[in-house]
C-alpha positions in Angstrom: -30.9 12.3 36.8 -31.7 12.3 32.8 -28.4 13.6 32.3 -26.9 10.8 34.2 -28.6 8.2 32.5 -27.8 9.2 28.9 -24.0 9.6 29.9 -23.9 6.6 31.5 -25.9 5.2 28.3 -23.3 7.1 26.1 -20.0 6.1 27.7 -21.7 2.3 28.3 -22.0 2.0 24.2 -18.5 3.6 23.8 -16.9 0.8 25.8 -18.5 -2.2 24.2 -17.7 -0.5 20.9 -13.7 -0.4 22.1 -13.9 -3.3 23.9 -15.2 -5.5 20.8 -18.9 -6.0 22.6 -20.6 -4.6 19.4 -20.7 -7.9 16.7 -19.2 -7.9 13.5 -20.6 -8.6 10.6 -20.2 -11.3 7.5 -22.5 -10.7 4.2 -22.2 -13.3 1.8 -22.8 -12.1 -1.9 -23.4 -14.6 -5.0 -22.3 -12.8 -8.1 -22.1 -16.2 -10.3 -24.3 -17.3 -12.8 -25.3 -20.6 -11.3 -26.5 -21.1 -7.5 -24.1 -21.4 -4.5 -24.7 -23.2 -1.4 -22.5 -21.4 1.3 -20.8 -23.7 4.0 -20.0 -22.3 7.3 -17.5 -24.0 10.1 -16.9 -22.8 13.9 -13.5 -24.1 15.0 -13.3 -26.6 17.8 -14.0 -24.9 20.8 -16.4 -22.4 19.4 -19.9 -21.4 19.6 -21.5 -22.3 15.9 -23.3 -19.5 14.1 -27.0 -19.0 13.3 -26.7 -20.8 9.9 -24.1 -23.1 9.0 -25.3 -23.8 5.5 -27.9 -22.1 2.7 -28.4 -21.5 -0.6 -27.7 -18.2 -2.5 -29.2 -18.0 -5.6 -27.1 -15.5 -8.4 -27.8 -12.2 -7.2 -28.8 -13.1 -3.6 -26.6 -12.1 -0.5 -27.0 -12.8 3.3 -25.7 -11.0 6.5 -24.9 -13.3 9.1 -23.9 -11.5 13.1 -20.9 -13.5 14.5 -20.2 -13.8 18.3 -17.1 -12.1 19.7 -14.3 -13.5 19.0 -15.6 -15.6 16.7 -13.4 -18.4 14.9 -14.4 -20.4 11.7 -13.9 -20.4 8.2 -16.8 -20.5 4.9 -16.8 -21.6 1.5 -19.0 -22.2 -1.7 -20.7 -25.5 -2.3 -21.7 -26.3 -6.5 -23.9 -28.7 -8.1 -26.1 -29.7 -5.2 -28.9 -31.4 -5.2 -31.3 -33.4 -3.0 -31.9 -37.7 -3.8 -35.4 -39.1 -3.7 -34.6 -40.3 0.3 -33.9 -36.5 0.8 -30.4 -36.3 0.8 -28.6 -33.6 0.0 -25.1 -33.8 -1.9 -22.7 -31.5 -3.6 -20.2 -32.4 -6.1 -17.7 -30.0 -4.7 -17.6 -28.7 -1.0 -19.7 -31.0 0.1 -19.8 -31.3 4.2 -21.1 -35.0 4.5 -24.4 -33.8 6.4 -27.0 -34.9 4.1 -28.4 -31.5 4.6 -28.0 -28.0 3.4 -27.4 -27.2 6.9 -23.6 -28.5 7.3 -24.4 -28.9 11.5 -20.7 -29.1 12.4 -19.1 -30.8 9.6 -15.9 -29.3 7.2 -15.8 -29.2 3.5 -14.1 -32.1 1.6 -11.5 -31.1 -0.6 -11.0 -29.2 -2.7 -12.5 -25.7 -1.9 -11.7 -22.5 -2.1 -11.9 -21.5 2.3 -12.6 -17.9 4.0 -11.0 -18.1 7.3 -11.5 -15.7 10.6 -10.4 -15.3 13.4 -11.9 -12.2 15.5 -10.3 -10.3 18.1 -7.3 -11.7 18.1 -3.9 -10.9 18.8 -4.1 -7.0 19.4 -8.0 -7.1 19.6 -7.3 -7.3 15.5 -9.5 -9.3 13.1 -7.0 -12.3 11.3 -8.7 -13.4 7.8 -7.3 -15.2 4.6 -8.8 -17.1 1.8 -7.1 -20.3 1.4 -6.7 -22.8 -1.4 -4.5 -25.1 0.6 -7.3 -27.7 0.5 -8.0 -26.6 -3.5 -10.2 -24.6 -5.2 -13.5 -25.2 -6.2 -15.3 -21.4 -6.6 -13.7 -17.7 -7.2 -13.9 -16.0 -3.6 -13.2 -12.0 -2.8 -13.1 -11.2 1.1 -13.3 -7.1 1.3 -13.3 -5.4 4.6 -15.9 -2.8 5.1 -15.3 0.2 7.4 -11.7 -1.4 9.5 -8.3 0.2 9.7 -5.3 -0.8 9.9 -2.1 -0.8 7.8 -2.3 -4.4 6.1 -6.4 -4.1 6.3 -7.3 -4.9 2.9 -9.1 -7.5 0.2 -7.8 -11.1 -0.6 -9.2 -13.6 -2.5 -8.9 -15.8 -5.8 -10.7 -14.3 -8.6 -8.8 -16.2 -11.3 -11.0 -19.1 -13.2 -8.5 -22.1 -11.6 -10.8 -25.2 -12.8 -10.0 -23.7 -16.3 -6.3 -23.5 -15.4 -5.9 -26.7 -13.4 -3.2 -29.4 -14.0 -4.7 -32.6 -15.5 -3.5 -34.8 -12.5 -5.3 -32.7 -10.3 -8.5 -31.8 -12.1 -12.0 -32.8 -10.8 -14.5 -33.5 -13.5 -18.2 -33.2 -13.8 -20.3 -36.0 -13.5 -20.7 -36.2 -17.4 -17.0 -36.2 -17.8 -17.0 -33.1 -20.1 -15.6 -30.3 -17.7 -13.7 -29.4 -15.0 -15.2 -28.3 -11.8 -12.5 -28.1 -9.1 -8.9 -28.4 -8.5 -7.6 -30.7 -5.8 -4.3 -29.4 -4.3 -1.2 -31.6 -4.6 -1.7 -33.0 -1.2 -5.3 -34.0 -1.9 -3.8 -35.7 -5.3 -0.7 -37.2 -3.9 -1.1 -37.6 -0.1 2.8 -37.3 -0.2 4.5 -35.4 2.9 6.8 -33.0 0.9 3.0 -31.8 -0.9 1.1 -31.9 2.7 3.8 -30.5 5.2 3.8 -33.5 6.9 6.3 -35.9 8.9 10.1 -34.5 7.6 8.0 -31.2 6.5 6.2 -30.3 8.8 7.6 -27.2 9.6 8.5 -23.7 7.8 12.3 -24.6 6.9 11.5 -27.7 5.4 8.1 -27.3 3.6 8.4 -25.5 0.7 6.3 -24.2 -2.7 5.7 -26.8 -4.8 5.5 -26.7 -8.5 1.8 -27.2 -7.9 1.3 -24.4 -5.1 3.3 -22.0 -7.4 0.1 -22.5 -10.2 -2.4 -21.3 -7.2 0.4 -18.4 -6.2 0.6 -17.1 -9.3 -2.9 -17.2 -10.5 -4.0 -15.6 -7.0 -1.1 -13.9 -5.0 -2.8 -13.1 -2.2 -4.2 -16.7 -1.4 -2.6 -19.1 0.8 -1.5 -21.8 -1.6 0.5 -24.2 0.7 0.5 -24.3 4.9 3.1 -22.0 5.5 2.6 -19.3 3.2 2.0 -16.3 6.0 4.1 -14.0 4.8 2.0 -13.0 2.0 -1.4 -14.1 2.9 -2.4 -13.4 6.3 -4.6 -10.1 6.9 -6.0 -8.0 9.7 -8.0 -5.5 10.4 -9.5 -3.6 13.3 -13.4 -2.9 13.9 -14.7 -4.1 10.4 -17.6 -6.2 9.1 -16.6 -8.3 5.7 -18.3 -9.0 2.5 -17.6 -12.4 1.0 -18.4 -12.9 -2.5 -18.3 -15.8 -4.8 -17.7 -15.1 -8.3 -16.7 -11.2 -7.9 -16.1 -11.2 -11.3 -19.1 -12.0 -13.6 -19.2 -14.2 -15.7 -16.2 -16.2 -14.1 -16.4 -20.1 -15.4 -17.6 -22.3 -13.0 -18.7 -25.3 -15.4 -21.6 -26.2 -13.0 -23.3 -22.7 -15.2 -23.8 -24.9 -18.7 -23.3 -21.2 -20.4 -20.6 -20.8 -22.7 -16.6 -20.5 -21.4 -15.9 -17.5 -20.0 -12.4 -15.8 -20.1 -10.2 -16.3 -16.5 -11.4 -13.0 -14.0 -8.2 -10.8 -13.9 -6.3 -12.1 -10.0 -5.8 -9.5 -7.9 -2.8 -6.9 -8.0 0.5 -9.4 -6.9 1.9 -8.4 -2.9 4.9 -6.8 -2.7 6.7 -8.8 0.6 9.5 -6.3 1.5 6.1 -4.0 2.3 5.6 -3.4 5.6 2.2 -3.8 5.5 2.8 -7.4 4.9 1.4 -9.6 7.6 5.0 -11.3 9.2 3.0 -14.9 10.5 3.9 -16.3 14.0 6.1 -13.5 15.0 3.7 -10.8 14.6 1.2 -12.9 17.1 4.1 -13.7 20.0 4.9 -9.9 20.0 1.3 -8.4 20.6 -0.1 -11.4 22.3 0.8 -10.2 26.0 0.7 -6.7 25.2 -3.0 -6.7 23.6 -4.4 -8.4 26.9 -2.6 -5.8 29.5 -3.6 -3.0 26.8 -7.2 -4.1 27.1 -7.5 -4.5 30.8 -5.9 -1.5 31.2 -8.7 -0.1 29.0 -11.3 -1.4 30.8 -10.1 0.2 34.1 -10.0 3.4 32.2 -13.7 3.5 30.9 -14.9 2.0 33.8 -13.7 4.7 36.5 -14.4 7.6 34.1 -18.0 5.8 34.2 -17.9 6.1 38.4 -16.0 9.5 38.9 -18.8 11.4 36.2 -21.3 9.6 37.4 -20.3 10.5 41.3 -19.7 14.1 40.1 -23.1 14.2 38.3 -25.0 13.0 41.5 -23.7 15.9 43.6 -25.6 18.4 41.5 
């Protein structure tokens, strides 16, 4: 009968492990030199995590346990600070809850975005980091322990508040610095910039100008809404580390130390890889196959579970 119960325990474990059961794990890391208040944001439909909003101090990380299948997106909050009525702002990121807990409410523009979506297509992990609501704070996603052939880091390392156009620059409070970078859609509101009305779809929205300064500073970073090709990443069975400033000494103004040289952007994608995530398509095509594949699975596990453990009883 012991023998019974610790196969049964054994293949048990095995089959939530396949099936996705056993959580995955996010562990934010603050590597700059001034304080970051972490935002975090379910999307509509989904179950909201522990947290949705902290503080990390420079040098402080936190590990936060998603449910499965989990769906949401995080980002970096700067220069916060709490009013004598007790409300707490940020001057960039800030999610309009009067809290450090963002209970259900998005960043306002610009800022640098994580975004996840677990057990997808495939039972595979989809994550990018976007900056096609701006930039506000460098951001690294690395995958820790996945597989998978286009399962690998993305991010914006590059010091873009240094780098940003003029027109779409947000300033400190005292005037002096620069301290986000809208994107031209935030700036302009005009359809061709925000993929709207006559481009709202692939063939007619296009880089602009102003996403080409985001793409070339950070390759690997969505810089306008339909840039899959080269910006979309997956990964199977993997926990992530997200980490602001993974460069030191990166220049986020809100520091008041000295100006820092831009944090090197990562190596550029080549697109005729086929590691290269392919967008839409490469959902459609494993969509139908990934559910059959994991009820099919399922069966699998599940009889081997009742013919051993029929076999076993007979001794």
């Amino acid at each position: 009968m012991e023998q019974l119960t610790l196969l049964l325990s054994s293949l048990l474990t095995l089959h939530l492990s396949v099936s996705g059961v056993v959580s995955t794990t996010f562990t934010m890391v603050n590597k700059c030199s001034y304080t970051v208040w972490p935002g975090i944001l379910s999307n509509a439909g989904v179950a909201p995590l522990s947290s949705t909003g902290f503080v990390l101090q420079t040098g402080e990380s936190k590990t936060i346990s998603p449910p499965t299948s989990w769906a949401g997106r995080f980002w970096g909050r700067t220069q916060c600070a709490q009013d004598s009525t007790g409300k707490f702002t940020c001057l960039t990121g800030d999610c309009g809850s009067g809290k450090v807990e963002c209970g259900g409410k998005g960043a306002s523009p610009p800022a640098t975005l994580a975004e996840f979506t677990l057990d997808g297509a495939g039972g595979l992990d989809f994550f990018d980091v976007s900056l096609v609501d701006g930039y506000n704070v460098p951001m690294i996603v690395v995958p820790q322990g996945g597989s998978g052939d286009n399962c690998t880091s993305t991010g914006c390392v590059a010091d873009l508040n240094g780098a940003c156009p003029s027109e779409l620059k947000v300033m400190s409070e005292d005037g002096r610095e620069g301290v986000a970078c809208k994107s031209a859609c935030e700036a302009f509101g005009s359809p061709q910039y925000c993929c709207s009305g006559a481009y709202g779809n692939p063939n007619t929205c296009k880089p602009s100008s102003y996403s080409q300064i985001f793409k070339n500073a950070c390759p690997r970073a969505y810089s306008y809404a339909y840039d899959d090709k080269t910006s979309t990443f997956t990964c199977a069975s993997a926990d992530y580390t997200i980490t602001f400033c993974p460069s030191p000494n990166t220049s986020q103004k809100a520091s008041n130390s000295p100006s820092a040289p831009a944090a090197p952007s990562l190596p550029t994608v080549d697109t005729n890889s086929p590691m290269v995530y392919q967008g839409a398509a490469f959902d459609e095509s494993l969509l139908s196959a990934a559910t059959c594949f994991h009820v099919y699975q399922s069966k699998i596990i599940a009889a081997g579970i009742v013919t051993v453990a029929v076999a076993l009883w007979g001794f």
